[in-house]
C-alpha positions as CSV (number, residue, x, y, z in Angstrom):
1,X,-3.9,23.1,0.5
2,X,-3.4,21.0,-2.0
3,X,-0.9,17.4,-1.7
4,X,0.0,14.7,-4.0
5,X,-0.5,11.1,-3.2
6,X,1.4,8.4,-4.4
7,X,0.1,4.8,-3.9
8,X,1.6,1.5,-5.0
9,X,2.6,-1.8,-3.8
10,X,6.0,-2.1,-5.7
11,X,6.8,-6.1,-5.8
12,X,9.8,-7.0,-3.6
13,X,11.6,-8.6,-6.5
14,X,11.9,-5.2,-8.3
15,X,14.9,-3.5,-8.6
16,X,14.5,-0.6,-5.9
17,X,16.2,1.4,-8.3
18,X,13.7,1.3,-10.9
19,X,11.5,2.3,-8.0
20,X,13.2,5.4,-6.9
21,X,13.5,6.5,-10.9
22,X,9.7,6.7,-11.4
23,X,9.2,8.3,-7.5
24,X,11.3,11.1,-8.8
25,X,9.8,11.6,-11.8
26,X,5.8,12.2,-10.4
27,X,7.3,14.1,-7.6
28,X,4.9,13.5,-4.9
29,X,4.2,14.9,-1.6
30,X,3.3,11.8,0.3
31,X,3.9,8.4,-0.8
32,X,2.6,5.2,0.2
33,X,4.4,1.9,-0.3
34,X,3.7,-1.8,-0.1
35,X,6.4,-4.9,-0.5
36,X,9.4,-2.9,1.0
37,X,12.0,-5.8,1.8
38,X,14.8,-6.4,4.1
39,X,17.5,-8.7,3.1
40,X,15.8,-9.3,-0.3
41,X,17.7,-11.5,-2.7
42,X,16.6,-9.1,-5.7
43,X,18.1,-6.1,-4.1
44,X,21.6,-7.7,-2.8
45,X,23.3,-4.6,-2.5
46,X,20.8,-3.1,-0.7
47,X,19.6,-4.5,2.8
48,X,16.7,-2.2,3.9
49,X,14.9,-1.3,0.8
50,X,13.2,1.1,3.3
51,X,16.0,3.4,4.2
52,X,17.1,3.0,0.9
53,X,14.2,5.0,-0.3
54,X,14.3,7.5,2.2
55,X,17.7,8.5,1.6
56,X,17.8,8.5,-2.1
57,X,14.8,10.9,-1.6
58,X,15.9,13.0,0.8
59,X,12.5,12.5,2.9
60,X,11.2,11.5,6.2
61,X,9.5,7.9,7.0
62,X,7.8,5.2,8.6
63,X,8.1,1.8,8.2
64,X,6.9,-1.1,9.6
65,X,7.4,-5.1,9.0
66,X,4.4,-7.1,8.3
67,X,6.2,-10.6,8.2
68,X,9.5,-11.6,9.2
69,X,10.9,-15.5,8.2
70,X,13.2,-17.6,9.7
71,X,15.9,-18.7,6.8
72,X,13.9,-17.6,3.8
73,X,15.7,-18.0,0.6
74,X,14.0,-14.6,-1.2
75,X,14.0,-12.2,2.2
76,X,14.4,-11.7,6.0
77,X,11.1,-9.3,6.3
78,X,8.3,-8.0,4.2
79,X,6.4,-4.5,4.9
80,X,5.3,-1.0,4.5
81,X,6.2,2.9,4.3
82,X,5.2,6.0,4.6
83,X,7.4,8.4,3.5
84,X,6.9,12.5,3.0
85,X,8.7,15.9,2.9
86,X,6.5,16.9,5.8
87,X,7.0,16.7,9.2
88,X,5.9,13.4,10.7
89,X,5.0,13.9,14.0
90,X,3.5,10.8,15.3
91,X,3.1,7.2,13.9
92,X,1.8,4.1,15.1
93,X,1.0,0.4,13.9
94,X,-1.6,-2.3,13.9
95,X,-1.7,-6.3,13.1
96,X,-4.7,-6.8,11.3
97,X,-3.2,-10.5,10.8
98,X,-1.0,-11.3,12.8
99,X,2.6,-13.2,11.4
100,X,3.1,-16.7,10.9
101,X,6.3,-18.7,11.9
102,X,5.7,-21.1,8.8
103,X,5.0,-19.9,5.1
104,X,1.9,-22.1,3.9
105,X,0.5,-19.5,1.6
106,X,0.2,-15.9,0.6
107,X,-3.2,-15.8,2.5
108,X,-1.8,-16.2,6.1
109,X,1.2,-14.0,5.8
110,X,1.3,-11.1,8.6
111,X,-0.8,-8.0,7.4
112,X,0.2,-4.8,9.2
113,X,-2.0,-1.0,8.7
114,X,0.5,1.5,9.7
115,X,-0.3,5.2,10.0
116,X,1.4,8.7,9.9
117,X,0.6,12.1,11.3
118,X,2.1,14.8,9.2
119,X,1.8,18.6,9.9
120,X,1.4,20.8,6.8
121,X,1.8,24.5,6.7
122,X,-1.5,25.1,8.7
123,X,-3.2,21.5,9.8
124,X,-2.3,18.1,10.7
125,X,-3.3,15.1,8.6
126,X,-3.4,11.5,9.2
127,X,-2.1,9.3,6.1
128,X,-3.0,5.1,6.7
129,X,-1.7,2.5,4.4
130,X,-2.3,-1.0,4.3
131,X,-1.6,-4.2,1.7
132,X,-4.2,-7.0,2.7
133,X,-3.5,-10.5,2.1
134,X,-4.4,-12.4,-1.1
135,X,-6.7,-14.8,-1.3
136,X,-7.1,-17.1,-4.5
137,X,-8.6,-15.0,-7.3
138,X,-9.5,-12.6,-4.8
139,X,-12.8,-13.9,-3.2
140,X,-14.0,-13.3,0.0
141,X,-13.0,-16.0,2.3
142,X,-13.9,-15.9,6.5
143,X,-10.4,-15.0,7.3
144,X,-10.2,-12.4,5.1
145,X,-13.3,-11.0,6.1
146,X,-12.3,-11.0,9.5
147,X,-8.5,-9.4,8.3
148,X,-10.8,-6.3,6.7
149,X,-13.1,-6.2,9.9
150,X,-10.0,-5.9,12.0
151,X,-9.1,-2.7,9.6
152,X,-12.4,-1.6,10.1
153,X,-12.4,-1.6,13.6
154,X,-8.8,0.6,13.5
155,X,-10.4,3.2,11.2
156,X,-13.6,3.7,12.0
157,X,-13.1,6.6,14.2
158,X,-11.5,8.9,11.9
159,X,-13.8,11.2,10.7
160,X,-11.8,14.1,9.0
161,X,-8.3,14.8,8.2
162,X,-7.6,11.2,7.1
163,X,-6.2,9.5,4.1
164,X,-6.3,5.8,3.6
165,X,-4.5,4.0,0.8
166,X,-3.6,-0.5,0.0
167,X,-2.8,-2.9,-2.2
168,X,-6.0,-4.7,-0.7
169,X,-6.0,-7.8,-2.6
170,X,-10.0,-7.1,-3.3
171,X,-11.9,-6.4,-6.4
172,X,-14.4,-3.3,-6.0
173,X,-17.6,-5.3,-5.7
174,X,-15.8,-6.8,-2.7
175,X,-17.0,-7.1,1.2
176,X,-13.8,-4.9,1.8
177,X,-14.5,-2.3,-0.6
178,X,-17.7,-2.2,0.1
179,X,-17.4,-1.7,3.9
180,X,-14.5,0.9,3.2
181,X,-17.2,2.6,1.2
182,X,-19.5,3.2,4.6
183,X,-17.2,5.7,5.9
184,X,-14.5,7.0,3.3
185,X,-15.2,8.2,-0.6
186,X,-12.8,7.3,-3.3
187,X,-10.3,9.5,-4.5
188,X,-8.1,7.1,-7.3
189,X,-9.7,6.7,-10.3
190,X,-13.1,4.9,-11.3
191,X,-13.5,1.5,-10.3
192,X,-13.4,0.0,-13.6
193,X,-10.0,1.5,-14.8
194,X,-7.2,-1.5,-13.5
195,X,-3.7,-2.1,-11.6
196,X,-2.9,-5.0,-11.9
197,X,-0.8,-7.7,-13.0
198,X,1.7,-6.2,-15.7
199,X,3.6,-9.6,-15.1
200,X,2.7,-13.1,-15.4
201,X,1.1,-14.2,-12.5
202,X,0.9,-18.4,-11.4
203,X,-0.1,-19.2,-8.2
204,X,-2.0,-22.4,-7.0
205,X,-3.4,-22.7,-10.4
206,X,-4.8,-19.1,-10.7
207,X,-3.0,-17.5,-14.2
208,X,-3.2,-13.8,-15.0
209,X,-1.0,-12.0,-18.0
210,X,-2.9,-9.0,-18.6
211,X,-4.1,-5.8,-16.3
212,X,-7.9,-7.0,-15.7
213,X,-8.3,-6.3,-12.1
214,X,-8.4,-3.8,-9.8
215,X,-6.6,-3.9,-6.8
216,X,-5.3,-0.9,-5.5
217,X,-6.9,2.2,-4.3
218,X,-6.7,5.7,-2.0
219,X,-9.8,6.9,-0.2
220,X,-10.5,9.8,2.6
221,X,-12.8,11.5,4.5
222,X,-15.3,13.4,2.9
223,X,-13.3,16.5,4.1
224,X,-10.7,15.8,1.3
225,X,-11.2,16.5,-2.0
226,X,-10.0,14.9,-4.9
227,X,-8.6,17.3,-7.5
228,X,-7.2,14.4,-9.8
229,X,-6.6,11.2,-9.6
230,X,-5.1,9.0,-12.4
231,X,-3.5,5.4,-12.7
232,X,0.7,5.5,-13.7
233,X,1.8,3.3,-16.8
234,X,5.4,2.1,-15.5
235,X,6.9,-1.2,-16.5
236,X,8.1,-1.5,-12.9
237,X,6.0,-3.7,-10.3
238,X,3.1,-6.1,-11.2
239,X,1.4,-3.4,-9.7
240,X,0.6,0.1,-11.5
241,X,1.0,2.9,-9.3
242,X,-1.7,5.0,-8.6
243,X,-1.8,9.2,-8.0
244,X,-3.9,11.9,-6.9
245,X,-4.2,14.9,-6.5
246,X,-6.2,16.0,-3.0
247,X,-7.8,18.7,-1.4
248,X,-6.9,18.7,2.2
């Protein structure tokens, strides 16, 4: 059977809107999302950018926060979602850092891996999804190697029937990629083909304008096939969505 697979991390300050526009246009079966907001200043009329997905597109879901603040001026909550027109018959959740009372920086935020069962016509498939922390230009610090070995440790057991996708703040040549590589082949497109930053990007004197890195990615066990995979041109997100086609 085959599914598609969407993946993309779609920047709380977007207009969930926008979001919803493009979803309906590729259509997919299952689709993975990162930066879902509650409260968020940028979507004012809409309080759970969550459910507001989910009901424009008529599907089941699973959400999860990964951060919650305490008088925030841009949100209450950050997290992610898992949303599909199959059944979803069992979900569950996992820190793989845990949530801060007090914003310092983007690389101690909570980090949450949330998974989905779903039931197809004739098997049941696990779907994982993830968005990793950022670390200044995306090196390899100790606590983020101990934020991927935490992931690690979650997955490792899932030998078939499984589907992993992330923003994972890591470059391909990274410990994180590299460790995901042990146990799960890749099914988005080559390594050298980028997601990110279609905006401007200025953060504790790291500056990016142009889409030179990769970031985000979908992988499996090597009982899935990938039948496509390609990466989405969309002016929405700093992130470009990325979509596959898989063999499951």
């Amino acid at each position: 059977m085959q599914i598609k697979l969407l993946q993309w991390n779609i920047l709380y300050k977007e207009k969930i809107e926008n979001i919803v526009k493009v979803i309906k246009e590729l259509n997919p079966d299952v689709i993975c999302l990162q930066e879902l907001g509650i409260n968020c200043k940028y979507n004012p009329s809409i309080p759970n950018t969550a459910e507001y997905v989910k009901e424009q597109l008529g599907l089941n879901a699973f959400f999860e926060e990964a951060q919650r603040w305490k008088n925030d001026e841009e949100m209450d909550a950050i997290g992610n979602g898992i949303f599909t027109h199959f059944p979803i018959i069992k979900t569950s959740s996992h820190f793989v850092q845990n949530q801060v009372k007090e914003f310092t920086d983007y690389s101690h935020e909570g980090r949450i891996y949330i998974e989905a069962h779903i039931q197809l016509d004739s098997k049941a498939i696990t779907i994982g999804t993830t968005h990793l922390s950022y670390v200044h230009r995306f090196e390899i610090t100790e606590e983020k190697k101990r934020e991927v070995d935490n992931l690690i440790q979650i997955i490792k057991d899932k030998k078939e029937n499984y589907i992993f996708t992330g923003d994972l703040n890591s470059t391909p040549g990274s410990y994180t990629i590299t460790e995901l590589n042990k146990s799960l082949h890749n099914c988005s497109p080559a390594y050298d083909q980028n997601t990110w930053t279609t905006k401007p990007f200025d953060y504790q004197g790291f500056k990016e304008d142009r889409i030179r890195w990769r970031l985000d990615y979908i992988f499996a066990t090597q009982d899935t096939k990938c039948i496509s995979s390609e990466i989405i041109k969309t002016e929405y997100s700093d992130h470009l969505p990325v979509l596959a086609i898989l063999e499951v």
